[in-house]
C-alpha positions in Angstrom: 18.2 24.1 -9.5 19.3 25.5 -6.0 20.5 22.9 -3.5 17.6 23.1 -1.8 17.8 23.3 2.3 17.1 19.2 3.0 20.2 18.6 1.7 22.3 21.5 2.9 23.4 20.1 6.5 27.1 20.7 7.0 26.5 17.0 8.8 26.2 14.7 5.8 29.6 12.8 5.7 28.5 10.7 2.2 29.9 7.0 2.4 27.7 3.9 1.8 28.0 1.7 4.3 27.3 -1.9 4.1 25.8 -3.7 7.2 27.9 -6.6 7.8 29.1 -7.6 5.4 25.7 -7.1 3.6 26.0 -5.2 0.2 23.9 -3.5 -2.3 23.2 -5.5 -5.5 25.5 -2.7 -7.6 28.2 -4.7 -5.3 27.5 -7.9 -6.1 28.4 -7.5 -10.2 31.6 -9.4 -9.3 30.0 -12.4 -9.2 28.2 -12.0 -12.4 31.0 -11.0 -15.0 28.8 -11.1 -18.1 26.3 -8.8 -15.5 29.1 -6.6 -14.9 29.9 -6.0 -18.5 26.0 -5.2 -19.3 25.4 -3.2 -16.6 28.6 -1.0 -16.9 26.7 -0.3 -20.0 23.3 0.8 -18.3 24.9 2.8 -15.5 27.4 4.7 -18.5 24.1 5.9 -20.0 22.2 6.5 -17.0 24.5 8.3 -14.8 26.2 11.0 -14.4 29.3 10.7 -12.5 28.8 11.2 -9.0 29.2 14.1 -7.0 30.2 13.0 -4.4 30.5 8.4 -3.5 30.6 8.8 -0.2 27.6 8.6 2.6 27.2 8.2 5.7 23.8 7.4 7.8 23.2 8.3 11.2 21.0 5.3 12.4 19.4 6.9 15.1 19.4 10.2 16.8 16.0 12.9 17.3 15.7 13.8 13.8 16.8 10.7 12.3 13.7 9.4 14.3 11.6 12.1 14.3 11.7 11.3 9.7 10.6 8.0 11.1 7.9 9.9 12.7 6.5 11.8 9.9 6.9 8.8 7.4 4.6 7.6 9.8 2.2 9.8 10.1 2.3 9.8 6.1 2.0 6.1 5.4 -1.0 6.4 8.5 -3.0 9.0 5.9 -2.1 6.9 2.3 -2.1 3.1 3.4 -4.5 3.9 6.3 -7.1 4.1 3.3 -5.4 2.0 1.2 -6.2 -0.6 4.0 -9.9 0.7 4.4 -10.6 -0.3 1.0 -13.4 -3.3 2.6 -15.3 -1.1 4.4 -15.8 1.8 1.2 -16.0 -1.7 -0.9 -19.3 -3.0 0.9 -21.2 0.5 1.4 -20.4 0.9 -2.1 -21.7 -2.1 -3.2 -24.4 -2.9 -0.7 -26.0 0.7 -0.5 -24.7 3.0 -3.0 -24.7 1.1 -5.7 -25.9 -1.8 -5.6 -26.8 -2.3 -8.8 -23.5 -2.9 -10.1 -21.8 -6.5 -10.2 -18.8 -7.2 -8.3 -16.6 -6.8 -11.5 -17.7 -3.3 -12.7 -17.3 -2.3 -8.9 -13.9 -3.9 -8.7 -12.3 -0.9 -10.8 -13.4 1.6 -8.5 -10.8 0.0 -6.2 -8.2 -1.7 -8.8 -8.0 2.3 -10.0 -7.4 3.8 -7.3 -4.3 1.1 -6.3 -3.7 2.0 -9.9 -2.8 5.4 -9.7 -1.1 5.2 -6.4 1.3 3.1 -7.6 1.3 4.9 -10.8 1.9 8.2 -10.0 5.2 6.7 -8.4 6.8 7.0 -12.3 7.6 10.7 -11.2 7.2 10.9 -7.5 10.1 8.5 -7.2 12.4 11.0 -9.8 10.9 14.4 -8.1 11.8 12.9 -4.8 15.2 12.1 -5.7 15.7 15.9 -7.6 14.0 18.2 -4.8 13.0 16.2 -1.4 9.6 15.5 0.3 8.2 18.6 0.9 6.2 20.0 -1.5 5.2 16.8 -3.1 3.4 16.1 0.3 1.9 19.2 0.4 0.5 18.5 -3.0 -0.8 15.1 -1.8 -2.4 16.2 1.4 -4.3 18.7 -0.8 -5.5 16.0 -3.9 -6.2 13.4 -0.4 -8.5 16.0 0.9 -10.5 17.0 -2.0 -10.8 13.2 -3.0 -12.3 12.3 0.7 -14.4 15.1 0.6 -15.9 14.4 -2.8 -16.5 11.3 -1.4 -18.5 12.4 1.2 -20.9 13.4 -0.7 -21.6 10.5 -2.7 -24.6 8.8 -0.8 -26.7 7.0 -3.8 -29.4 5.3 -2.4 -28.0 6.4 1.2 -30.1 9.6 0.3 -33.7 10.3 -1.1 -34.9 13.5 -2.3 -35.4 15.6 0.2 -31.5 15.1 1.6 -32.9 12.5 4.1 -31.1 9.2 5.3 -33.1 6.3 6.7 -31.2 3.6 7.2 -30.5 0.9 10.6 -26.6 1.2 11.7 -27.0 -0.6 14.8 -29.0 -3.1 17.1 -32.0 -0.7 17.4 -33.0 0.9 14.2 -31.9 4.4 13.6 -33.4 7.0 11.4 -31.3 10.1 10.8 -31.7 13.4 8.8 -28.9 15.1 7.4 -28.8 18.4 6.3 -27.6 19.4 2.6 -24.2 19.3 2.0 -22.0 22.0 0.3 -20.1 19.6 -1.6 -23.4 18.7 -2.9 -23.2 20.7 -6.0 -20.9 19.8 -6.9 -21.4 15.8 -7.5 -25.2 15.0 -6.3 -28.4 15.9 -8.8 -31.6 15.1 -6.7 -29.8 12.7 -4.5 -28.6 10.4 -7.3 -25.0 9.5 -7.4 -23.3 7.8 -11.0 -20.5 5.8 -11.1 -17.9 8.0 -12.5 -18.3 10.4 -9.3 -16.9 7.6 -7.0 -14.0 7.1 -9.4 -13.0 10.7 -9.9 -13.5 10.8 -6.3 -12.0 8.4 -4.8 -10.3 6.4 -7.5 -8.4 9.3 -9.1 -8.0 12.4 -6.3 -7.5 10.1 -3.4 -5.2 7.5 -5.4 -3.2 10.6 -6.7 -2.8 11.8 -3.4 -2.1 9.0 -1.4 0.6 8.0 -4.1 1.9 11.8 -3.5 2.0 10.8 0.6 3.5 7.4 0.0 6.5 7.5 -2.0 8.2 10.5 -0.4 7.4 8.5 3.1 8.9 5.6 2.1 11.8 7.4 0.3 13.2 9.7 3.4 14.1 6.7 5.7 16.7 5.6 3.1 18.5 8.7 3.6 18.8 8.5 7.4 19.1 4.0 8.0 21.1 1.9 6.4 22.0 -1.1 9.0 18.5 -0.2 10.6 16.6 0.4 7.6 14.5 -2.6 7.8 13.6 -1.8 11.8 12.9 2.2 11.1 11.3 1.4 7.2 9.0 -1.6 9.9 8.2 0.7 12.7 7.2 3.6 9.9 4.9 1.1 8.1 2.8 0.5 10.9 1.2 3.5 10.2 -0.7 1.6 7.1 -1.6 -1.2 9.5 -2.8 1.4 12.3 -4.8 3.1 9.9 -6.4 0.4 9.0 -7.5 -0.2 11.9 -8.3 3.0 13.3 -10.2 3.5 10.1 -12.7 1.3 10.0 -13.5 1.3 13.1 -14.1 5.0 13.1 -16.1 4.6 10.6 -18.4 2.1 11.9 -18.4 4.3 14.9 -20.0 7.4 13.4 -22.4 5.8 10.6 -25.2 5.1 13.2 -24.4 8.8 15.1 -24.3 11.2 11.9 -24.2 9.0 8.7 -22.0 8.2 5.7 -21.2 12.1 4.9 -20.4 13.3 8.1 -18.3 10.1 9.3 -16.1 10.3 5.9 -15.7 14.1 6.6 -14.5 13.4 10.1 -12.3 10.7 8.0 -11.0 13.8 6.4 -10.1 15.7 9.1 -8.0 12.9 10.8 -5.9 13.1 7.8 -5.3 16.8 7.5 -3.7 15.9 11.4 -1.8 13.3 10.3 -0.6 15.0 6.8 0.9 18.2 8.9 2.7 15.6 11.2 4.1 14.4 7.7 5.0 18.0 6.5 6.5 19.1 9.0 9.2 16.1 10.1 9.8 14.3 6.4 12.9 15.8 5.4 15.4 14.0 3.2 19.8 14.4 3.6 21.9 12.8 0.9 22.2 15.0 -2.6 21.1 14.1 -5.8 24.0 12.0 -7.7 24.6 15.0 -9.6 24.6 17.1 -6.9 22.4 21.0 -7.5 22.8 20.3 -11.1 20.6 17.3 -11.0 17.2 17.5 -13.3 14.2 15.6 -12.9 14.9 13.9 -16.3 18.1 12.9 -15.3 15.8 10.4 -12.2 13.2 9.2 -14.8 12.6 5.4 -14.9 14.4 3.9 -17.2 13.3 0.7 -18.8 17.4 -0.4 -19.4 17.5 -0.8 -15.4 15.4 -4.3 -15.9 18.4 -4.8 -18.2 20.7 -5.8 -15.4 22.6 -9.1 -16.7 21.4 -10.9 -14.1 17.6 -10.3 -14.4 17.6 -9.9 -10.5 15.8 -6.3 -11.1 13.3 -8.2 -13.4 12.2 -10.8 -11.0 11.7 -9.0 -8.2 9.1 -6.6 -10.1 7.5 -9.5 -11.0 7.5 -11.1 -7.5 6.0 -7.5 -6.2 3.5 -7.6 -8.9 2.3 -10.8 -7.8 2.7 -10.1 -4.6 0.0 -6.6 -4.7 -2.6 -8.2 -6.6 -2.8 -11.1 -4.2 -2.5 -8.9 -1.1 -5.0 -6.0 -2.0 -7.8 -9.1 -2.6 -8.2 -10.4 1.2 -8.2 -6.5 2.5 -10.5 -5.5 -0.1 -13.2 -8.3 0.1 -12.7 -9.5 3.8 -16.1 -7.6 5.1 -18.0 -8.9 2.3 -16.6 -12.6 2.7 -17.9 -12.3 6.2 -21.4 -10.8 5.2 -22.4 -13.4 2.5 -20.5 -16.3 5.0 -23.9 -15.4 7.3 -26.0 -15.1 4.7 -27.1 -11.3 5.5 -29.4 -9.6 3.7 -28.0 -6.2 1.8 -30.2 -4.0 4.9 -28.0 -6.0 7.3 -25.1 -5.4 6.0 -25.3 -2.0 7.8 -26.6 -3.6 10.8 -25.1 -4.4 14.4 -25.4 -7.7 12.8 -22.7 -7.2 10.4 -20.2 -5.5 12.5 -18.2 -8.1 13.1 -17.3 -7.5 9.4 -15.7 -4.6 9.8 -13.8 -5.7 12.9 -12.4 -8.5 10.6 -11.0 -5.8 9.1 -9.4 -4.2 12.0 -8.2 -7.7 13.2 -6.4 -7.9 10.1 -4.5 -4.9 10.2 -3.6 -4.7 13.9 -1.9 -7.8 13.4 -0.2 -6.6 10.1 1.1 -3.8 12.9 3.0 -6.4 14.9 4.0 -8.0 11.4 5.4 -5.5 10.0 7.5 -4.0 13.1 8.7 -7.7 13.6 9.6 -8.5 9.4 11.7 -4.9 10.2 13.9 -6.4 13.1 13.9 -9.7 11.1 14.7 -8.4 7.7 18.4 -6.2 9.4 18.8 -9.6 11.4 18.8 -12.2 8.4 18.8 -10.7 5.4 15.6 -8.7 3.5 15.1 -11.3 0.7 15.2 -14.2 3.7 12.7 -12.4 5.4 10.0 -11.4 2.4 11.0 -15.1 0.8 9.8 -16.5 4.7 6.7 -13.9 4.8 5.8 -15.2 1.4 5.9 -18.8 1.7 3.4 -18.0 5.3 0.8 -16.0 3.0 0.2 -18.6 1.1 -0.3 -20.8 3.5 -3.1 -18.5 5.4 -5.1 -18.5 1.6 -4.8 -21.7 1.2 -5.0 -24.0 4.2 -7.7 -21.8 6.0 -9.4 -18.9 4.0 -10.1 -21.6 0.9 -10.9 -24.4 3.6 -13.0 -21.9 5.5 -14.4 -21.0 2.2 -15.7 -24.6 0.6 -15.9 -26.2 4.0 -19.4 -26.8 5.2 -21.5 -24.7 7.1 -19.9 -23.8 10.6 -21.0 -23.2 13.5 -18.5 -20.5 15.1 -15.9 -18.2 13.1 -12.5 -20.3 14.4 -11.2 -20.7 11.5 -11.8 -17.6 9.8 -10.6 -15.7 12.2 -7.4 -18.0 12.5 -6.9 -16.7 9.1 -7.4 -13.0 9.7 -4.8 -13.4 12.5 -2.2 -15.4 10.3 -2.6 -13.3 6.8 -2.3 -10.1 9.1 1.0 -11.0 10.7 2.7 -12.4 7.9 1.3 -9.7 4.9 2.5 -6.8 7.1 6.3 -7.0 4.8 4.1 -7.3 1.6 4.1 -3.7 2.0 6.8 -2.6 4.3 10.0 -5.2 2.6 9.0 -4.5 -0.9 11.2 -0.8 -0.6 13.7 -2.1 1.0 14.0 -5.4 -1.1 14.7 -2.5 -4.2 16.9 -0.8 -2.1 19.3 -3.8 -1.9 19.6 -3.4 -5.8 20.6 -0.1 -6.6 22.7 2.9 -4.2 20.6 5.2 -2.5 20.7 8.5 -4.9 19.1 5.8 -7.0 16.9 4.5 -5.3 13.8 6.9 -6.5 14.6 5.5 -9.8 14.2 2.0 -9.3 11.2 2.1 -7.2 9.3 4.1 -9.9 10.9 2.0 -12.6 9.2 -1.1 -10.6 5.9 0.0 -9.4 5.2 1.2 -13.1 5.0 -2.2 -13.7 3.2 -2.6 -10.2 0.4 -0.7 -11.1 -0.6 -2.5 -13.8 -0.9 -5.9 -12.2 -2.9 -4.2 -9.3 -5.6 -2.4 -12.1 -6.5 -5.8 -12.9 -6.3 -7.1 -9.6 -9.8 -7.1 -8.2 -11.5 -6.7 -11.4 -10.2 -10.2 -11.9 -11.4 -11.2 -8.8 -14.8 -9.7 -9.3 -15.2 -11.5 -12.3 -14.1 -14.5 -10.5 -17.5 -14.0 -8.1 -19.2 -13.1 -11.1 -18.6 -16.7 -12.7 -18.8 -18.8 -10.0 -21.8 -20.7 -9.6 -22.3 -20.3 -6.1 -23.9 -18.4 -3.1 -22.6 -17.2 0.3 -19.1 -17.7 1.1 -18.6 -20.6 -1.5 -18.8 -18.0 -4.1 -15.2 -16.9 -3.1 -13.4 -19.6 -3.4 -11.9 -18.6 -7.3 -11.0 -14.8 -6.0 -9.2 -16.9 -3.1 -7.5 -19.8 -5.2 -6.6 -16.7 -8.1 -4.7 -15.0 -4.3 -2.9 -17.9 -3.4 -1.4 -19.0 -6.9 -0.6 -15.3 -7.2 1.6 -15.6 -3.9 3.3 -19.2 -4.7 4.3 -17.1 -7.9 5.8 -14.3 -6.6 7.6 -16.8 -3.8 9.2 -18.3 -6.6 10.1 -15.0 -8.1 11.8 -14.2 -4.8 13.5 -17.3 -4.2 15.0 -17.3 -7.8 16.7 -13.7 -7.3 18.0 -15.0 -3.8 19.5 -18.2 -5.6 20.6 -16.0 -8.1 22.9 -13.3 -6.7 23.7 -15.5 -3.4 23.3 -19.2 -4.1 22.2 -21.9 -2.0 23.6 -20.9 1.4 20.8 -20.0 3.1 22.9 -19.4 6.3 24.2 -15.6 4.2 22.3 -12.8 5.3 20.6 -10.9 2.0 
């Protein structure tokens, strides 16, 4: 393979630089001898000797910054929707098909987490062999089939004739939309199945947003090193200002021009922002192998868990955790706040239940600030101190207000629900936005595409049986209204006092007690 232009810039000076004293995990063997002698072992059949050990970063500068840009504008399009999740979750289940219990309707969302992460198990290598480029092209094209599909998919949102009657807003609105061309292709008569939402949205979008993520996430490694965390911070606010640019789009249009037209105008917001990521994601350090690299030789590698230490290990586990608590809160917040005032399913598309969807919005503006301020944190005292800190808070938000909100007795204002909103929002933003960098404190950077795949294989997994769980959970529960979520918020929190453990242990681990040592 050709040494393709990304990496051809007469600029790179290749040296690894720790910052401050801080150190990849590859340097900490030292400390572990009996790791040492097991992972000579796994790096003697993984790796090719290196081209080249030296690279340098430039930490700044226009292009550096304008990568930073178009990982941006590509986290904006994949976690943007990933983040959205509760508003598709209560149309779906409220309107469309609302027939279906909250545990069959769980794997429409559970999937499509599923293959984003999944898809990562050859992202992550094709990154590492060839650069950003095409692999974004390829997901702006899946995310735009996907949303369009989706479009069409208006169940009970439609009768017969291609009319939709439903109230969006404080006066009732009745509004006729004309066939669609995308009809065809999914709709017979108006009637809408499950499978179409999962091909749909599940499958196209998840492979797409998978194909926007990992390349987004991947590019700032090759241009930060002692500012990772900050640029890999201000680049994940992109997930957290889609989400709330999202919804509240969304909400905006569904009383002007209905569910079809406001997830097509969806659609064309991401085209924007998926150029923006086209055109400035570019990656700059070579391949360990150098032009000679194949994407075999980046494949995930199941000896990498195999470290000696078990840091590697853990620290999948604590992300696992860490997803399928997160993705439960952002996917069921609108719905908590719908059944907490007892609204009928007519009213969930009512002025009356738009607070619900600005829940949402709350929640991910302040994951904006959260995650830009875990960035500066995380180069300042360490990216373990920082995600083991962020941890410890998210737990606390589930709970000591969402389950005392949840089984506490009728109130009269939403005080403590929204104190929750506020505090989970802040403190979740590095659930997403530490977890890369977290990996990248274990291997070098040519390996870096390796080790993230390697790990969210695993991810994705946990994250399939995520809200299914927590659908079952409401299923079970013998409740109505809001008390009804009090399992799904109990099975959160125990998930995130896990994976603070998990994270603690790794930190104990490779550093020791000394809290004071930045890791």
């Amino acid at each position: 393979m050709a040494l393709s232009p990304e990496y051809s810039s007469s600029s790179i000076d290749v040296s690894h630089i720790p910052d401050d004293g801080e150190k990849t995990f590859a340097d900490e063997q030292d400390s572990f001898p009996h790791a040492k002698n097991s992972s000579s072992f796994v790096l003697t059949a993984l790796d090719p000797p290196p081209v080249d050990t030296k690279v340098t970063y430039p930490e700044g500068g226009r292009d550096a910054w304008l990568v930073v840009l178009g990982a941006w504008c590509g986290l904006t399009a994949s976690l943007g929707i990933y983040n959205t999740a509760g508003v598709f979750e209560v149309v779906i289940s409220k309107v469309i098909l609302p027939e279906e219990s909250p545990s069959t309707l769980g794997w429409i969302f559970s999937t499509y987490a599923f293959v984003n992460w999944l898809c990562g198990v050859q992202v992550g290598p094709t990154f590492d062999a060839m650069g950003p480029r095409a692999l974004i092209i390829a997901g702006t094209i899946c995310t735009l089939i996907g949303i369009f599909s989706l479009s069409v998919c208006t169940g009970k949102l439609g009768s017969h004739n291609d009319s939709i009657h439903y109230s969006l807003s404080s006066q009732s609105a009745k509004i006729d939309v004309s066939p669609i061309f995308f009809q065809a292709l999914f709709i017979n008569n108006g009637d809408i199945e499950y499978y179409q939402i999962i091909l749909s949205f599940s499958i196209l979008t998840g492979i797409g947003s998978s194909l926007l993520l990992t390349p987004s996430m991947g590019c700032i490694a090759h241009w930060f090193i002692k500012r990772r965390g900050l640029a890999t911070g201000i680049a994940f606010i992109g997930g957290g200002f889609g989400g709330v640019l999202f919804p509240l789009m969304i909400q905006s249009l569904l009383p002007q021009v209905g569910w079809g037209w406001s997830i097509r105008s969806l659609g064309f917001v991401l085209l924007v922002l998926c150029a923006g990521s086209v055109a400035f994601c570019r990656s700059r350090v070579p391949p360990r192998n150098g032009a000679a690299t194949t994407w075999r030789e980046t494949l995930p590698d199941p000896r990498i868990f195999i470290d000696g230490s078990g840091a590697m290990a853990a620290t999948t586990a604590g992300v696992l955790l860490t997803d399928m608590a997160y993705f439960i809160p952002i996917t069921y917040a609108p719905s908590y706040y719908i059944d907490r005032q007892r609204l009928s399913h007519d009213e969930a598309l009512s002025g009356s239940a738009a607070f619900a969807y600005q829940l949402l919005a709350i929640l991910n503006a302040a994951s904006c600030v959260g995650r830009y301020v875990a960035g500066g944190l995380a180069d300042r005292f360490g990216r373990y101190n920082t995600m083991i800190v962020s941890l410890f808070l998210c737990t606390i938000s589930i709970l000591c207000f969402w389950l005392v909100d949840i089984l506490g007795p009728d109130l009269d204002n939403d005080a403590l629900l929204i104190v929750f909103v506020l505090l989970f929002g802040f403190v979740s933003g590095s659930n997403v936005s530490l977890t890369p960098i977290c990996l990248g404190q274990l291997c070098e950077t040519q390996e870096y595409g390796r080790y993230y795949a390697s790990c969210f294989t695993v991810v994705a997994f946990g994250v399939l049986v995520s809200i299914p769980i927590a659908g079952s959970l409401l299923d079970v529960v013998e409740a109505t209204g809001k008390e009804r979520y009090w399992g799904a918020a109990l099975f959160a929190g125990l998930s995130y006092v896990a994976s603070f453990s998990c994270f603690v242990w790794v930190r104990i681990r490779v550093k020791g007690w000394n809290w004071r040592t930045k890791w």
